[in-house]
N, C-alpha and C positions, 0 to 999 in steps of 0.2 A: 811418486809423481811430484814435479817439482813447477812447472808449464801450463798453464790452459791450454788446451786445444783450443779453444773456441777465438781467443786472444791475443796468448802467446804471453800473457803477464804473468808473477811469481804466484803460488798459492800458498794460502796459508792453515794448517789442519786445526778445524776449528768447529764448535758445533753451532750448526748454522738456525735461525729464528727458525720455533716451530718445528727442531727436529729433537733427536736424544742421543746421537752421536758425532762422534769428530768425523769429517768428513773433508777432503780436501775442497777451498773455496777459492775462487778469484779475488786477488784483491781489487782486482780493476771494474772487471764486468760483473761481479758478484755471483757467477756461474757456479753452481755446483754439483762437483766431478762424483759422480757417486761409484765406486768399486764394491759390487757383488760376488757374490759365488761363481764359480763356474759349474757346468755342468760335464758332466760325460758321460757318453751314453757305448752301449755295447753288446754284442751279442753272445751266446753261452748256446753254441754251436752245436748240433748234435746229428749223429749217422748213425741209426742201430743204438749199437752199445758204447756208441765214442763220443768223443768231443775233439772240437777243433782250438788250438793252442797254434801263435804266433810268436817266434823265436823274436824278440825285438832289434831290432836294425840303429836305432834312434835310442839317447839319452831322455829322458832316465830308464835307471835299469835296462841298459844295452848288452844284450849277449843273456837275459831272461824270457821265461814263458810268461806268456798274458793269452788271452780274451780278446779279441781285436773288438778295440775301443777309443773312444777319443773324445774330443769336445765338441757341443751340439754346436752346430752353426748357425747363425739367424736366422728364422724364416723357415725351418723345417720341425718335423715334428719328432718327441724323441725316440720314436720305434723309428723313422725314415730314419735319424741321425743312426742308428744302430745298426740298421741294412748296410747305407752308407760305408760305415766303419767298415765293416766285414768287406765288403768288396773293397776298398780299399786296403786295405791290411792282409786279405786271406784272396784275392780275387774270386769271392768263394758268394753265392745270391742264396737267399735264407729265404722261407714262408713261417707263415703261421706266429710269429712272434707274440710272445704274453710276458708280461712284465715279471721279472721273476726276483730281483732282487733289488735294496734300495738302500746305501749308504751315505749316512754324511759325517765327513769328516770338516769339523769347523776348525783343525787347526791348520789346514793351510785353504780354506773357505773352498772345499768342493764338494759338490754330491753326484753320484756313481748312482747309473740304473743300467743293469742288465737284463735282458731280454732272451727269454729261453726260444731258443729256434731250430728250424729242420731245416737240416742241408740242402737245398733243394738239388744236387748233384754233386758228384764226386770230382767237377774239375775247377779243382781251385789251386793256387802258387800265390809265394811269396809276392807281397807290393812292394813297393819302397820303403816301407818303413817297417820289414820284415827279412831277416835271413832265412826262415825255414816256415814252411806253414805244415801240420801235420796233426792224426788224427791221434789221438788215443784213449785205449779203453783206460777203467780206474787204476789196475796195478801200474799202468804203465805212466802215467802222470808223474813228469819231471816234480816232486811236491818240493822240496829243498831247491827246488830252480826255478819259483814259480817268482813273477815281477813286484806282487803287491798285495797286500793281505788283504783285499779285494778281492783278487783274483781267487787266492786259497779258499777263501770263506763262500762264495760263490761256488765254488767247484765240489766244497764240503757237502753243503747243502743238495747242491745236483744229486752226488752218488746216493748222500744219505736219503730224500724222496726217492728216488730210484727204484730203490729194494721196496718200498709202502704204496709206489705206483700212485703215489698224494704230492703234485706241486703245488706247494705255498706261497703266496709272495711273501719276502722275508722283508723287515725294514727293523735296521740299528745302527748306532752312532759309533763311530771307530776311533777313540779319541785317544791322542798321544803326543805327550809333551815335547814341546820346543827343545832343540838343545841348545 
């Protein structure tokens, strides 16, 4: 960030009175730009004995399995934002949703919540930002083609409650260094 929004003057990364971090500031209108976490939120799809996996269409990891998922948008809540996803991603409408799992990753400031849900029917296809949409039971899980170790560790969790008919909400940090 090099601009105010608000002015259009240079800013300068600095830590502003009364805070404990550098933060970008205006040098003009003394505005400041404050960059948080993002969120994303998404659903961990299920039919019977399957889950629902979206072939990614869109960088990053283009031509991998995911979880259709994405970033919450203002103004909704993160179970809507996770409905949302899924019908965009899977054309696919979900009930019952319960928070199932919850990652943050602080090195590139995101945190990940997946929400375990029932298909609520079988017609779902590809969105825009999907080549394939499709179900599968656990042998059948692309694991070596999966988009993000989010997805994996998510998907881990599913099968392994499965077999104990016990879902947990899971919450851990995924940390991995800069290169």
């Amino acid at each position: 960030m090099k601009f105010c929004s608000n002015c259009g003057a240079t800013l300068t990364f600095t830590i502003p009175p009364g805070d404990n971090r550098e933060r970008h500031v205006c040098n003009d209108c003394d505005t400041i730009h404050y960059v948080n976490p993002r969120i994303i939120t998404g659903c961990l799809p299920v039919w019977d004995d399957r889950v629902l996996l979206c072939l990614r269409a869109i960088d990053p990891r283009k031509g991998y399995w995911t979880l259709p998922a994405g970033f919450l948008e203002n103004g909704e809540t993160i179970a809507a934002g996770a409905a949302r996803e899924t019908e965009e991603e899977a054309n696919a409408r979900v009930a019952d949703l319960e928070l199932y799992t919850v990652f943050s990753l602080p090195h590139i400031s995101q945190a990940y919540m997946f929400y375990r849900a029932q298909l609520s029917d079988l017609d779902f296809s590809s969105g825009e930002e999907s080549l394939d949409v499709r179900l599968f039971k656990e042998h059948e899980i692309p694991w070596d083609n999966l988009a993000f170790p989010v997805i994996t560790k998510s998907l881990q969790y599913y099968f392994e409650d499965r077999k104990s008919g016990q879902f947990q909400i899971r919450s851990e940090a995924m940390e991995f260094k800069r290169r």
